[in-house]
C-alpha positions in Angstrom: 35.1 50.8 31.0 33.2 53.9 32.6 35.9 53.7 35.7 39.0 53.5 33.4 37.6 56.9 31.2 37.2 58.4 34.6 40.4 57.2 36.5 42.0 58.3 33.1 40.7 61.9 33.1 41.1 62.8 36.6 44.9 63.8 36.1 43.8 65.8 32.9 40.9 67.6 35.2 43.0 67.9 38.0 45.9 69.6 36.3 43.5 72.3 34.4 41.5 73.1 37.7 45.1 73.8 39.6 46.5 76.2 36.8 43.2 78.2 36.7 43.0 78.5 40.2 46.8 79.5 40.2 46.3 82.6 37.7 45.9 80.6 34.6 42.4 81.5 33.3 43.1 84.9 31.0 40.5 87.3 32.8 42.7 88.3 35.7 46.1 88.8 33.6 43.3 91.1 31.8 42.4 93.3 34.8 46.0 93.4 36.0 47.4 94.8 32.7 44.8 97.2 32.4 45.3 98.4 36.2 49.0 98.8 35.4 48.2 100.9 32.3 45.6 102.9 34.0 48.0 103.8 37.2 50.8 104.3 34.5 48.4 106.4 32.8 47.6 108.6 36.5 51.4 109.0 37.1 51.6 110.6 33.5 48.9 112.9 34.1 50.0 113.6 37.5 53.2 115.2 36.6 53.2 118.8 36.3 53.7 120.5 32.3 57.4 122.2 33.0 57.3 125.9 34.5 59.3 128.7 33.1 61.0 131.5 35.1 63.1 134.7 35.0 64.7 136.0 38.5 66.6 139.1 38.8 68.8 140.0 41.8 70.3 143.2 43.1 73.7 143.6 44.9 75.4 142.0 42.6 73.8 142.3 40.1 72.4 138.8 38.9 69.6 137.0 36.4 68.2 133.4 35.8 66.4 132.0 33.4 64.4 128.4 33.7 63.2 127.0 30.7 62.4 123.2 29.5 65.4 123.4 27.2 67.7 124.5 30.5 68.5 126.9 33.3 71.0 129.6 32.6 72.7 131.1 35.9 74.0 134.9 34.5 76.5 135.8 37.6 78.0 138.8 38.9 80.6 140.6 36.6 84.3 139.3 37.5 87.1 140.0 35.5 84.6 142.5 33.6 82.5 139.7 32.1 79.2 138.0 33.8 80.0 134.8 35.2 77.7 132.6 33.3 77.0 128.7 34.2 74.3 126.5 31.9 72.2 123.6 33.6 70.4 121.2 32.4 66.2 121.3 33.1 65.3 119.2 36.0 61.5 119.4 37.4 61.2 120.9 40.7 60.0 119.1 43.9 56.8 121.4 44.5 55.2 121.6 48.0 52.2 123.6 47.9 53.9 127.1 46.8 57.0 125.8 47.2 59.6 125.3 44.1 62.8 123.8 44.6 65.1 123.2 41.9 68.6 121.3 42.4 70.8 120.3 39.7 74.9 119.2 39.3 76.6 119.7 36.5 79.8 117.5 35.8 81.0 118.6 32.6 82.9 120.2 31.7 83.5 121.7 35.3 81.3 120.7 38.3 78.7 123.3 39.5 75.7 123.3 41.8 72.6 125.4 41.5 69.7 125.1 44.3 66.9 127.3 43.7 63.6 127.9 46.2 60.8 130.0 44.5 58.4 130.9 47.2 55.0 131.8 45.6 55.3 135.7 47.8 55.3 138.8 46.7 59.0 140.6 46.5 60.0 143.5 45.1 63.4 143.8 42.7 64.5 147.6 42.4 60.6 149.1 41.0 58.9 146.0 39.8 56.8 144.1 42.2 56.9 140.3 41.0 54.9 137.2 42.4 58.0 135.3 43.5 60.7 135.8 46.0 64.2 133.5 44.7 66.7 132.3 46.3 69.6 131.0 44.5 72.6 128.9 45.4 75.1 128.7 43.3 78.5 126.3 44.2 77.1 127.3 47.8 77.1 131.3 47.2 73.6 132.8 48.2 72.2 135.1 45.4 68.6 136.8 46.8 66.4 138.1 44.7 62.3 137.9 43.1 60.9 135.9 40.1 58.1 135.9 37.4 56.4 133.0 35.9 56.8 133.2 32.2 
C-alpha cells in the first residue's frame, strides 16, 4: 500500500517541482515587478523638468520664445507684418551644454524649426546673455543669443 501512495504522488510532486523551478514560486515575479517599477521610476526621474527660453536676433530683426505650453518663432517683417509660426513643445536632446530643439509642424502648413542653444556667452545689440542661438527655420538660418527664463 506504501508503494501505490508513493508511485501515486510522484506525478503530483514531479509536476509542482517543474513549475517552481520554471518561475512558478511567487518570489521572483516579486523582485521582477518591483525592478521594473524601480527602473520605470529612474527613467521618470531622469528626465529633465522642461526649460524655458527667449532669443532675440538682429539683422532681421527676430525673437523666440520656448515654453512647456509651445515655441513661438516671431520672423522678420514681410509684407509689413512679422512672420509668426507656433510649434508645439518638444524636449530637447541635451549634450552637456548643448540644446537642440527640432520640431515639424503639419498643420495647417508644414514648417520646421531646429534650434542649438550653446551654453556661451553672446551678446544681442547691449545686453550680454548666457546663450548663443541658432535658429532654423524651413532651412533659413536666424543667429542670435538666449536667456534662460
Amino acid at each position: 500500500m506504501r508503494r501505490s501512495l508513493i508511485r501515486a504522488m510522484s506525478p503530483i510532486v514531479a509536476t509542482a517541482a517543474f513549475a517552481f523551478a520554471c518561475g512558478g514560486g511567487g518570489e521572483g515575479k516579486a523582485a521582477d515587478s518591483t525592478a521594473a517599477m524601480d527602473s520605470a521610476a529612474a527613467a521618470a526621474a531622469a528626465t529633465p523638468a522642461p526649460e524655458s527660453f527667449s532669443m532675440v536676433g538682429k539683422s532681421p530683426n527676430w525673437s523666440v520664445e520656448v515654453t512647456p505650453t509651445g515655441i513661438l518663432f516671431d520672423g522678420p517683417k514681410t509684407s509689413g507684418k512679422p512672420d509668426t509660426i507656433q510649434f508645439e513643445y518638444k524636449a530637447p536632446t541635451i549634450n552637456g551644454a548643448i540644446r537642440e530643439f527640432t520640431v515639424i509642424r503639419m498643420q495647417p502648413d508644414t514648417h520646421r524649426i531646429d534650434i542649438t542653444l550653446a551654453m556661451t556667452k553672446c551678446k544681442a545689440g547691449d545686453a550680454e546673455m548666457e546663450w548663443k542661438a541658432t535658429v532654423w527655420v524651413d532651412q533659413k538660418a536666424y543667429n542670435g543669443c538666449a536667456t534662460k527664463k
